[in-house]
C-alpha positions as CSV (number, residue, x, y, z in Angstrom):
1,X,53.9,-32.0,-39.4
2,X,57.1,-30.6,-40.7
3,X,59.6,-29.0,-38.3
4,X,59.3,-25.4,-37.2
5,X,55.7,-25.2,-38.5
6,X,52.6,-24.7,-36.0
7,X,49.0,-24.1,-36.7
8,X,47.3,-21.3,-35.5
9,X,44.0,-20.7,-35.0
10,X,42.6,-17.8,-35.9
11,X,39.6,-16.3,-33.8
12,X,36.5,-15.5,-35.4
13,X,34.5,-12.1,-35.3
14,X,32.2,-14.4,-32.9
15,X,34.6,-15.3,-30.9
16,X,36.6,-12.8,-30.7
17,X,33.4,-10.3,-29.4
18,X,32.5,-13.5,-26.9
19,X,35.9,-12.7,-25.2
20,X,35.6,-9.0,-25.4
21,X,32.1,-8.6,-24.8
22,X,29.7,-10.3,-21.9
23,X,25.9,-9.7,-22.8
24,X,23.7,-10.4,-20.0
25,X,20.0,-9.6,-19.7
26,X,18.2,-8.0,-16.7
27,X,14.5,-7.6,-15.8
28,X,13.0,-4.7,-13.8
29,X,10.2,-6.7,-12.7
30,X,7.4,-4.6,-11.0
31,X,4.2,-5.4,-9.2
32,X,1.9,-3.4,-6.9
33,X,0.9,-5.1,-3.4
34,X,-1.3,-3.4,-1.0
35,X,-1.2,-0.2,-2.7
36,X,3.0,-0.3,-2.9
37,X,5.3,-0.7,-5.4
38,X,7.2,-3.8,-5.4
39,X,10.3,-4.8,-7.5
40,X,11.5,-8.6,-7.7
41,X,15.1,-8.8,-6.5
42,X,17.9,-11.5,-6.2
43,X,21.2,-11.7,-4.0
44,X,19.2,-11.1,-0.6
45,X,17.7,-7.6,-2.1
46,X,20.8,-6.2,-3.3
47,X,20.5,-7.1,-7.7
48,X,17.6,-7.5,-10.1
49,X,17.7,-10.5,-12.2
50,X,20.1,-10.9,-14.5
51,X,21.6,-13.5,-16.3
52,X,23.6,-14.4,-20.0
53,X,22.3,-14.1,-23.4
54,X,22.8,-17.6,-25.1
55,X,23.1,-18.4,-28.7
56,X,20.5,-20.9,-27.9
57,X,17.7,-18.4,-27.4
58,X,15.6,-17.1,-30.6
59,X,15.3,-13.5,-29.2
60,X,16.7,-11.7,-26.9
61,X,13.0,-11.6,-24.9
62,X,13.0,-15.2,-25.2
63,X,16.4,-15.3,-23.4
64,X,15.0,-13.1,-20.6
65,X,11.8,-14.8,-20.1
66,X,13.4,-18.0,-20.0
67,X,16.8,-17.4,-17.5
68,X,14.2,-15.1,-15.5
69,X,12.0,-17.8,-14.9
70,X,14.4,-20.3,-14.5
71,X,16.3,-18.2,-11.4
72,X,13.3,-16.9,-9.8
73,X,10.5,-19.8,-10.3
74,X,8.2,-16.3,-11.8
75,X,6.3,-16.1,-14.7
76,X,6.4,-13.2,-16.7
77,X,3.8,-11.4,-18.5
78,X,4.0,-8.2,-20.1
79,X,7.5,-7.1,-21.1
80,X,9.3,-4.4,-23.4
81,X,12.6,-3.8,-23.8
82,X,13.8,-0.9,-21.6
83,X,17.6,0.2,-22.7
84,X,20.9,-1.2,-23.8
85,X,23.6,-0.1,-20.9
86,X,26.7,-0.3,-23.1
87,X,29.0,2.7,-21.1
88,X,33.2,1.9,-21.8
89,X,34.0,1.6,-18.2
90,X,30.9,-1.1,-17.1
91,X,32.8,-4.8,-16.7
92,X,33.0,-8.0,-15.1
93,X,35.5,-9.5,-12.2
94,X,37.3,-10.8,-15.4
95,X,37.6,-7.6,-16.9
96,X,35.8,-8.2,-19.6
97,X,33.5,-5.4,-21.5
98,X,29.9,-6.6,-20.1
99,X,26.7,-5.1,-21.8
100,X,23.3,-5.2,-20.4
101,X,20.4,-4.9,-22.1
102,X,17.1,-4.3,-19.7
103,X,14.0,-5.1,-19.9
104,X,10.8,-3.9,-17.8
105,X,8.3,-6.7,-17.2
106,X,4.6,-6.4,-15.1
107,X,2.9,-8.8,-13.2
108,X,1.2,-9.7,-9.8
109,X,2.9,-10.9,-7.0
110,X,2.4,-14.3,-5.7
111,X,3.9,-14.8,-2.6
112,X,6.8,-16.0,-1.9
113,X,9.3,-17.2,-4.5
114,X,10.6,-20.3,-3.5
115,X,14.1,-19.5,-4.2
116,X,16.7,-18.3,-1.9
117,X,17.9,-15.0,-2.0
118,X,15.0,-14.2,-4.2
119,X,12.4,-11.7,-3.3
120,X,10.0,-9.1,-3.9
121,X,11.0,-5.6,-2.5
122,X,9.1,-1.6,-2.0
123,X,11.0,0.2,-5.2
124,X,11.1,2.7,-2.5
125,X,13.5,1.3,-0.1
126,X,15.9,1.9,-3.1
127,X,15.1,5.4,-3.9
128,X,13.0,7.2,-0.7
129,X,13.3,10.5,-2.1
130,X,11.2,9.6,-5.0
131,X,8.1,8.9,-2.4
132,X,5.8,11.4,-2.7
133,X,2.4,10.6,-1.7
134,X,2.7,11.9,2.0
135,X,4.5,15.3,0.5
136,X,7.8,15.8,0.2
137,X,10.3,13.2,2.5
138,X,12.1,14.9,5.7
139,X,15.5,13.6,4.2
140,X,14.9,15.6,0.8
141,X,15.3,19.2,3.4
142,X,17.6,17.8,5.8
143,X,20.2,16.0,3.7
144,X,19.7,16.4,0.0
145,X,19.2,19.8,-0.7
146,X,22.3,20.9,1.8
147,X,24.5,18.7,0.3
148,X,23.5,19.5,-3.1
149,X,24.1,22.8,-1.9
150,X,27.9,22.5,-1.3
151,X,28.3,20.0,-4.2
152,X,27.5,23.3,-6.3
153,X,29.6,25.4,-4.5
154,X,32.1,23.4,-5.0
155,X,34.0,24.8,-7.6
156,X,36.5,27.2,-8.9
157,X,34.7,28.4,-12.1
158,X,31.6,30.7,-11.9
159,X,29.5,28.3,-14.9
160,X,30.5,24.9,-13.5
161,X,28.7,26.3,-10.2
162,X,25.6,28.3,-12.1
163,X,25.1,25.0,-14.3
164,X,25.4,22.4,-11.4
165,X,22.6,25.5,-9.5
166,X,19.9,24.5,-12.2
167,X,20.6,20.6,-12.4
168,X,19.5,20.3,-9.1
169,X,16.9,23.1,-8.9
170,X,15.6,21.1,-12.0
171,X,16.0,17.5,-11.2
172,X,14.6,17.9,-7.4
173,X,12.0,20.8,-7.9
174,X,14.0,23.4,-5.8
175,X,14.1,27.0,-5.9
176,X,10.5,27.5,-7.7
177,X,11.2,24.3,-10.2
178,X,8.2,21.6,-10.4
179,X,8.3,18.4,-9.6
180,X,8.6,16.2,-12.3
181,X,7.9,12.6,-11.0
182,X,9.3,11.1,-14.5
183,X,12.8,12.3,-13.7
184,X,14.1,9.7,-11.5
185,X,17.0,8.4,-13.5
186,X,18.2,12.2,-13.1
187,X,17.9,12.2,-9.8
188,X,19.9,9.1,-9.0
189,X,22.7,10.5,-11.9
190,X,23.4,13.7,-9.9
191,X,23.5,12.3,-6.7
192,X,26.0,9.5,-8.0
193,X,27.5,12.5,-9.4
194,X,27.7,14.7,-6.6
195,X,29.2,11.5,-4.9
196,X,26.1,11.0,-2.2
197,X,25.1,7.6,-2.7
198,X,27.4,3.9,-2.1
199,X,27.3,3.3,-5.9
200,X,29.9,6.6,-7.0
201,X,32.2,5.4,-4.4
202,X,33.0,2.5,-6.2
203,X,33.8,4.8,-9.3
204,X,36.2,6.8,-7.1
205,X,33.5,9.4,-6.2
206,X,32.5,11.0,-3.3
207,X,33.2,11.4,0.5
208,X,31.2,11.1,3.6
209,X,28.4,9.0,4.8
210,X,26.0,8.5,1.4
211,X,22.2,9.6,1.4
212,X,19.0,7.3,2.9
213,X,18.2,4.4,0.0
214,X,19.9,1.1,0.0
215,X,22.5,0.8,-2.8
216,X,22.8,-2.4,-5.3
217,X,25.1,-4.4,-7.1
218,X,26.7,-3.4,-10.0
219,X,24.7,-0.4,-11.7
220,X,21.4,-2.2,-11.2
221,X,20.1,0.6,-9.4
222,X,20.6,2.8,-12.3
223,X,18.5,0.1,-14.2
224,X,15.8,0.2,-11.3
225,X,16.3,3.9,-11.8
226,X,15.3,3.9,-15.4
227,X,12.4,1.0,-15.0
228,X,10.8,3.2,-12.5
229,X,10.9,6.4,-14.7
230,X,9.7,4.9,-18.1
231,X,6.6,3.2,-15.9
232,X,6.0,6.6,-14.6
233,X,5.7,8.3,-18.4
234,X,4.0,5.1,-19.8
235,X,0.7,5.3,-17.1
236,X,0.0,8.9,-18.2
237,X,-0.8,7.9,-21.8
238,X,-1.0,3.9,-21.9
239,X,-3.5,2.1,-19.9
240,X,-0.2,-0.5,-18.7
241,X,-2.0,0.1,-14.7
242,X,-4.4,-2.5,-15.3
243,X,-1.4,-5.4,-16.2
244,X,-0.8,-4.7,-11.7
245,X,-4.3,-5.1,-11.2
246,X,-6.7,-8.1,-10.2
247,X,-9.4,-9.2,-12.1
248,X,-11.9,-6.8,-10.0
249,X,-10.7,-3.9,-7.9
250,X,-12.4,-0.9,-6.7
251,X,-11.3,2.6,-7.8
252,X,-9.6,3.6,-4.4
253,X,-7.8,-0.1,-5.0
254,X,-6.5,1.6,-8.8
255,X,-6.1,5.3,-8.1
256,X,-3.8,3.1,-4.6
257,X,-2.0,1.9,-8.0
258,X,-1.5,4.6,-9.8
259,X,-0.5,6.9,-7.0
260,X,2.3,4.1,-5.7
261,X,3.5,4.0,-9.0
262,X,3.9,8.0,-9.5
263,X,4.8,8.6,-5.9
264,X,2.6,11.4,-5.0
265,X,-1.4,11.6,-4.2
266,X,-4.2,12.8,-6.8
267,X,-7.2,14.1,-6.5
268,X,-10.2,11.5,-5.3
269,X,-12.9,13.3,-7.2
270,X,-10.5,14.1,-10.4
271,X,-9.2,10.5,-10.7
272,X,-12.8,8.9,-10.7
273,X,-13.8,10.8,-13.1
274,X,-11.3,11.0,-15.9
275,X,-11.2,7.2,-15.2
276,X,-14.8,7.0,-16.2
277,X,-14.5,9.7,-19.1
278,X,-12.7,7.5,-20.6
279,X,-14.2,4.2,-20.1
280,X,-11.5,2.6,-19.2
281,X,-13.7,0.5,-16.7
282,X,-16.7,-1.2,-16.0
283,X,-18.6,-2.2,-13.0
284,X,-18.9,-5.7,-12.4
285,X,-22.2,-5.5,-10.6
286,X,-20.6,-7.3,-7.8
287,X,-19.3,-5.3,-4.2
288,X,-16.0,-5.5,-2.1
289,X,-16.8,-7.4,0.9
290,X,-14.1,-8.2,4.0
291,X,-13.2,-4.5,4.0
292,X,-13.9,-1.8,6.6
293,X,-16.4,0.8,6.2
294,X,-18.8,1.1,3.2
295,X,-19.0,-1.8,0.4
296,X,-17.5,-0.4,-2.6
297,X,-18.4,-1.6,-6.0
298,X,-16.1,-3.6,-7.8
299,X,-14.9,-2.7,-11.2
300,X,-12.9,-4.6,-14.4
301,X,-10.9,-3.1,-16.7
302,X,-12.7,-3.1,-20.6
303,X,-10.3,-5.2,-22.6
304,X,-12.4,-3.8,-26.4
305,X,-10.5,-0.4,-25.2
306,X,-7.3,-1.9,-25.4
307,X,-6.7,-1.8,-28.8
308,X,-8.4,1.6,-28.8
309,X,-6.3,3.4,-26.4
310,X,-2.8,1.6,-27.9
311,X,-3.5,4.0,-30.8
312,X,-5.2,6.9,-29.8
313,X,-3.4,7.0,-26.2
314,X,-4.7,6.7,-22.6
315,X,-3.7,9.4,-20.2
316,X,-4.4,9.0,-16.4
317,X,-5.2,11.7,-14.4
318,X,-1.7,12.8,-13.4
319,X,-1.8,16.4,-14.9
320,X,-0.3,18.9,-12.4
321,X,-3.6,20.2,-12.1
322,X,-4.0,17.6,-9.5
């Protein structure tokens, strides 16, 4: 090589996103156990699990079944994509621009994983205020809604304050608003907002000891938060229940199910009967046995409606009526 000349190379478009950009894939993997919701969890409880998209992989759902399964020792089943979290200030310890894209995947849970640090969790210990079924939680009157309160107040112009009012009296069902169970990804934005939970602190937000509801890594619990609320829209017009259900269950067993799932009761008489207005099951001609009280008859879900109900729709009986 002559003197005073160098080669340089010059970085490809690939390579020059690989440095820039981190892709990584992450599952919001949900099951119902005993009538609870359950999401599968790494890092002792405090992530979901995530891991790189590789060139290797054909798809990106290939890539998540496939590091998924490879970190937890769980099969997946049913999956669709969920979102693509791409915000300017989400990165790595490297500082490196890091891009999630999410994906919400149903199943049954089987136990225990077999892998350290790796476990099923109640979606609830992450978000108590979205629990329902029993009425509204104690902490939603005695620490959201005051705080809230002041967060509103707490400003110096007169629409800041009156649009911050009807956020909250929107998002949590105060001051006459319903509740609208598919709103929990609003929820967690205003409270990470109005600096009440561990996550905004991080940002540079908030002061004082944060709300009940255990905090992840990362902004994982803003992609539990977003899991949760498209499974919530999806049961009310997509017979997706049944993918969290055994073989044979009862009715109490599924309306259990559906009411875990949308945090709040129904109606026992309602539920049993728009189920079988719409055929959705079929008795089995077999009965629960090992439980208290009166057999019940056991009941399968009709797999010829499936294909039905993906094009005309399938909506559970979660109408406010209820």
């Amino acid at each position: 090589m002559a003197p005073g000349f160098h080669i340089f190379h010059t970085p490809t478009l690939t390579e020059s996103v690989e440095r820039s950009l981190h892709a990584e894939l992450v599952a919001v993997l949900v099951a119902v156990t005993n009538g609870e919701p359950r999401v599968l969890t790494t890092e002792d409880a405090r992530a979901l699990p995530a891991g790189p998209f590789e060139l290797s992989h054909r798809s990106l759902q290939a890539g998540l079944r496939a590091w998924v399964e490879a970190q937890t020792h769980h099969p997946l089943g049913y999956v669709e994509q969920l979102y693509t979290f791409a915000d300017g200030d989400r990165s790595d310890e490297s500082g490196a621009r890091v891009m999630s894209v999410s994906y919400l995947g149903l199943t049954r849970e089987a136990g225990e994983t077999g892998v350290a640090q790796v476990g099923w969790q109640d979606w609830y210990r992450y978000f108590p205020w979205e629990d329902r079924r029993a009425g509204t939680p104690a902490l939603v009157d005695e620490q959201i809604v005051p705080r809230l309160a002041a967060w509103c107040e707490d400003s110096a112009d007169a629409a800041v304050r009156n649009r911050r009012r009807q956020r909250a009296a929107i998002t949590f069902g105060l001051e006459g608003a319903s509740w609208n169970e598919d709103m929990v990804l609003q929820r967690y934005e205003l409270l990470f907002e109005a600096g009440m939970v561990p996550e905004a602190a991080r940002r540079g937000r908030g002061s004082g000891a944060a709300v009940p509801g255990e905090p992840m890594r990362h902004d994982h619990r803003r992609i539990l938060a977003t899991g949760i609320a498209r499974l919530r829209a999806k049961i009310k017009y997509r017979p997706v229940v049944f993918e969290l259900m055994p073989a044979q269950f009862t009715l109490l067993q599924l309306q259990m199910a559906v009411e875990a799932l949308a945090g709040r009761a129904l109606h026992k008489q309602n539920f049993r009967r728009l189920i079988e207005q719409q055929a959705l099951v079929e008795e089995t001609g077999e009965m629960a046995t090992g439980t208290a009280g009166r057999p019940a008859k056991l009941f399968r879900f009709r797999r010829d409606v499936l294909l039905e109900r993906a094009i005309a729709g399938s909506k559970l009986p979660l109408s406010r009526a209820l």
